[in-house]
Every structure is written in structure tokens, then in C-alpha cells.
N, C-alpha and C positions, 0 to 999 in steps of 0.2 A: 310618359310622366316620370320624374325624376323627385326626390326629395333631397332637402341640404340643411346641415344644421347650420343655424342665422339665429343671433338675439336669443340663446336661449331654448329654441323652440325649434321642432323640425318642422320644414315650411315647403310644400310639392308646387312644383313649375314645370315648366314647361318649355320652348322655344321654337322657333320659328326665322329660316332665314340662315344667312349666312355668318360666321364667326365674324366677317370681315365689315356684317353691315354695322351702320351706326346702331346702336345702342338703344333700345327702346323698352321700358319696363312700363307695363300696363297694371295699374289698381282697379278693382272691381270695388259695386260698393254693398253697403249693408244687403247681410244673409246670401249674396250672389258669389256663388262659386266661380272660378277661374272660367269656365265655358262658357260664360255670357259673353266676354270677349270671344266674339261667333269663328270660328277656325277658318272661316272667309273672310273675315276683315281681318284677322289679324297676319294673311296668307297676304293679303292687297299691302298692307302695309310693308311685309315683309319684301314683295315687289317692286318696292319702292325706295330701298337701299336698305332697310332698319335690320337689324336682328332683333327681333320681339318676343320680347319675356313676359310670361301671365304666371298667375300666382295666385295661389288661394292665402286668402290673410288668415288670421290665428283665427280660430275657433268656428271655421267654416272647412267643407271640403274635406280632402287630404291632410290639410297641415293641423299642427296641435291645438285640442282642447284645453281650454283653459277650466276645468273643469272641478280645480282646487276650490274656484271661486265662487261655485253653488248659482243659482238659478237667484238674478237681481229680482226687484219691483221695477219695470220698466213704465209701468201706466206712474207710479210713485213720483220715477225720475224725472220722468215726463212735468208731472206735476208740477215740481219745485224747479224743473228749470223755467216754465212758464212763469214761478212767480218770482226768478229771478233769486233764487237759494243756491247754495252750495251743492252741485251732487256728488255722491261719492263713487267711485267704481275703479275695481280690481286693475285695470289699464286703461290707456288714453291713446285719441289720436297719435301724439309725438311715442309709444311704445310701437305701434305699429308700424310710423314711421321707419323706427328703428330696425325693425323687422325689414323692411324690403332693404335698406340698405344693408341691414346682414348680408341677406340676398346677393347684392350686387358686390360684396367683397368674395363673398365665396364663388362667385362667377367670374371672379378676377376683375372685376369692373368697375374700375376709376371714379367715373362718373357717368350718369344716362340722362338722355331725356327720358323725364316721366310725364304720364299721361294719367288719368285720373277721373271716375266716373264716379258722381254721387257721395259715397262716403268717402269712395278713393280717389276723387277731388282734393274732398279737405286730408286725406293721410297725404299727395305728392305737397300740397300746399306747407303740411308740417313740414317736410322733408325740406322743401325752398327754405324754409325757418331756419329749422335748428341743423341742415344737413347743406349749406349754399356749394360746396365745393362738391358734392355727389352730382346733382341735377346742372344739366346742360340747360333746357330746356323747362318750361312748366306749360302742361295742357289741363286745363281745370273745364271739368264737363260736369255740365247740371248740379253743381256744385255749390256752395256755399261759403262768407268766411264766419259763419258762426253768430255777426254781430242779433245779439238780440231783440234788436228795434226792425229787423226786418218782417216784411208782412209773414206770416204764419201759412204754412200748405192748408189747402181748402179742408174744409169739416171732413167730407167723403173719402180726400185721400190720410189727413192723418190718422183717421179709423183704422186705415189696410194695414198699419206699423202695428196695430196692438187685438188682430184680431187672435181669436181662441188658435191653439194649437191645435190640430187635427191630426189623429193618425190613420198610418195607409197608403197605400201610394195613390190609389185613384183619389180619395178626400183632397191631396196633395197637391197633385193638378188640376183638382176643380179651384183650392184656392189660388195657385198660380197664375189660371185664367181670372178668376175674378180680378186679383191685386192689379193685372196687365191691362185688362177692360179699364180699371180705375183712374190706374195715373200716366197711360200710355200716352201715344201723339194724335188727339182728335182729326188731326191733319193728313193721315195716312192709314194705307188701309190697315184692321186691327188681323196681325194674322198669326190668328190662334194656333194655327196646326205648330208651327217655329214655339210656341208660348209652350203649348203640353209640352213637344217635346224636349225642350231645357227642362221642364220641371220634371219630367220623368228622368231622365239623364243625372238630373241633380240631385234629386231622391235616391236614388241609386246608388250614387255616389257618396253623400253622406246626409243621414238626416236628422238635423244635429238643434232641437232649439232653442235651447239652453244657452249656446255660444250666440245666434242672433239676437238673445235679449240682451247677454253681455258687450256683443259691439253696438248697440243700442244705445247704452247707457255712458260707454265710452265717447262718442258721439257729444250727448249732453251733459259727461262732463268736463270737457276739454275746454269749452268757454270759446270766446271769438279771439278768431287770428287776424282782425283786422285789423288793427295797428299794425304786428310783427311784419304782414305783408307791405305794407312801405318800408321796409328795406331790403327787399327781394326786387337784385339787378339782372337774371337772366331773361332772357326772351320768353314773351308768356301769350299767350292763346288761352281766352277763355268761351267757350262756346255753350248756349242754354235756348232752351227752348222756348220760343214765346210762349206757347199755349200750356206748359210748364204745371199741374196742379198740386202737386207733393213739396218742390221747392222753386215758388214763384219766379220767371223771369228777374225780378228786381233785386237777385241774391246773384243770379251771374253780372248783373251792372253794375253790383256794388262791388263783386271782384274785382273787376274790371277797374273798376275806377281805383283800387285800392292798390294794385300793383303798378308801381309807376309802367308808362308803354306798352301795356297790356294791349294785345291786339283782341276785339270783340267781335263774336260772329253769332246771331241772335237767327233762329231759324223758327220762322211762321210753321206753324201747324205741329211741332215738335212739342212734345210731353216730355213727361220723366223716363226716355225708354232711349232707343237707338233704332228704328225702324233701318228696315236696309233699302231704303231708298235715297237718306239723306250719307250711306256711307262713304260715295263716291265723294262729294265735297268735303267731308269730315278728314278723309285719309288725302286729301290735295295740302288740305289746310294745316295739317300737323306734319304732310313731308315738306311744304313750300316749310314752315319754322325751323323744323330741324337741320333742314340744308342749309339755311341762313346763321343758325346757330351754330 
């Protein structure tokens, strides 16, 4: 693990692959550390020509606390983005944004494909925005573009975004396992031992929750990119999961439909998770784009 100052902020990564492969920057999403991108898929990928980059975003992991900015009202924000108000908060998607393309200048790197899970869905989706000449490529996973008229994640999973803090490591992994049981892939098997261990690994690593309430709020207050995304002309893959209960299937078809030529790949039985049985298509589907891009 390596850290770079980018945007501001010192930001630890990682890599995978060869200097010589295409270019591949991986987003993780809300309160997930760089490891969730599993060191075997991102090793398949690398396989597959990419040099791939994982990175902890600001106020997760390794990289910087934004910690100037105190502990937000996330249940609050929550609140008034439901009722369709103003939120306020210390950064935004397009700040993070900015942060991985820090990233990819101090890597020397022109431009990448970016790939993008959940929250860091919508941070590569800013990036296609306000950054078109950096991204080769856009892969938007179980993602969203923000727009507010889409259907809402089920009762049960938007619970697991505001449950109590716990402290301790084993408290830590029992909620890991719970939040994974919640909004995982009904479709494949749930497997827990892979679940403790990220979340023991991740605790370990940093245990920070202060910063997930603030990309939280960052989150809901960036507003919808769905406009901006119809003028987004790179080659685009957006992949979600039918069974989906935190961010409904009809938030990846609304992506999909929003980027002109968006390629869509909707996978039966798939949650808000990455099970590794659906990895092998996942990694066909983002090297078949990026060789074409």
C-alpha cells in the first residue's frame, strides 16, 4: 500500500498488474475500504490486460479524515433529501471526484477507465461529468444517477445506512454480517466467513464513523446527475442487480437509459453485493469494453 498527495488530501492505493496494462481505477462505495475490491478479482482483472488501481476515498481507510468537518445529522439529511430540501455538507460527490483524478495525475495517468460500485458508481459518473477527457471508459455498478423520483431502497435495507454505531471489533463484524445478510444477493450463496473477514480486516484497518456519516451526506447532497449524464460520449457499461434491495434495479435502467449507448447487463439473483460467483462475467464484461474503448 502506497499513499499520494491528490486534491488536497493524502489518498493510499494500491495496484495490480502491469505498468504497461490499460489503465483501470476502481471506486468503492459508501464506508467500504479499498479491500472490498476482493485481491482476486482485481488480480482476474489485471489478467486481463488492465493495470488496476483501488483506493480508499477521503475519510475512509488509509486516506484522509475530513475530520475538520465534525460528525453531520445523517438520519436529518436523510430527512430533507426525502422531502426534497436543500442538504448541506462539508464535500460532494464532484470533490471526490476530483480526488481520484488527483490520483491518476500523480500516477502519471492521462486518462482511465473507471469502474465504480455504489457510491463509487456515482463518484466515476461525476468524474464522466465534470472530468470527460480523464475517463476512457465508464462502468456504473449498482449504482445510481441520483434522480429523486426513483423508487426508494426497501424499509429493511435503508435501516442498515443509519444503524447505532458500535464499538469493538467483534460488535463490528456482527454488524457487517448483519448489513451483508440485509442487502446481499438472495440469488447466491450468503457467505459469511468472506463477510467477517473484510470486516475484520477493515476494522483493523481503520475504524472511522465519523467519515461514513460524512460520505453519507455527501451522497444526498450532490443532487441528480441525470441530466449532466446525457452528455457523457465514452463507452459505458452499466451493470445492477435484479434482486437489488438498498438501490432498486430501476436506478441501474435509469442509468442506462440516461447515458446515450450505454451497454446494460441486469443479473438475476444479484443484490447490493459482488458475490464471487457472478465475478467471472463481470470481469469478461468490463475487459470486452475496455478493449473496445
Amino acid at each position: 500500500m502506497t499513499t499520494a498527495r491528490a486534491n488536497g488530501i493524502e489518498i493510499a492505493y494500491e495496484t495490480f498488474g502491469t505498468p504497461e496494462g490499460r489503465p483501470l481505477l476502481l471506486i468503492m462505495g459508501l464506508a467500504a475500504q479499498m479491500i472490498l475490491w476482493d485481491d482476486d478479482f482485481c488480480a482476474a482483472l489485471a489478467a486481463r490486460g488492465h493495470r488496476v488501481i483501488r483506493f480508499d476515498n477521503r475519510d475512509v481507510g488509509l486516506s484522509t479524515k475530513c475530520d475538520w468537518a465534525g460528525m453531520p445529522d445523517a438520519a436529518a439529511a436523510m430527512q430533507a433529501a426525502l422531502l426534497g430540501q436543500r442538504v448541506d455538507a462539508p464535500y460532494t460527490l464532484r470533490d471526490m471526484a476530483a480526488d481520484a483524478v488527483g490520483l491518476l495525475g500523480v500516477l502519471g495517468i492521462a486518462a482511465a477507465h473507471v469502474v465504480g460500485a455504489s457510491m463509487g458508481g456515482m463518484i466515476a459518473q461525476a468524474m464522466a461529468i465534470a472530468h470527460p477527457a480523464r475517463v476512457l471508459s465508464l462502468t456504473s455498478i449498482m449504482s445510481s444517477t441520483g434522480d429523486r423520483s426513483l423508487p426508494p431502497a426497501r424499509p429493511e435495507a435503508a435501516a442498515v445506512l443509519l444503524l447505532p454505531v458500535v464499538t469493538g471489533r467483534a460488535a463490528n463484524v456482527e454488524r457487517a454480517v448483519h448489513v451483508f445478510r440485509t442487502i446481499g444477493s438472495p440469488g447466491f450463496p450468503f457467505d459469511e466467513a468472506r463477510v467477517r473477514e473484510l470486516a475484520a480486516r477493515s476494522y483493523d484497518r481503520c475504524f472511522h464513523p465519523a467519515g461514513v456519516a460524512r460520505q453519507l451526506v455527501a451522497i444526498l447532497a450532490s443532487g441528480s446527475r441525470r441530466q449532466a449524464l446525457a452528455a457523457v460520449t465514452v463507452p459505458t457499461l452499466v451493470i445492477h442487480g435484479r434482486d437489488d434491495p438498498l438501490v432498486p434495479v430501476e436506478a441501474g435502467l435509469d442509468t442506462a437509459e440516461a447515458v446515450p449507448g450505454a451497454e446494460l447487463l441486469v443479473i438475476d439473483g444479484m443484490g447490493h453485493d459482488l458475490p464471487r460467483a457472478v465475478w467471472p462475467l463481470i470481469v469478461d464484461r468490463i475487459s470486452a469494453l475496455t478493449a473496445h474503448a
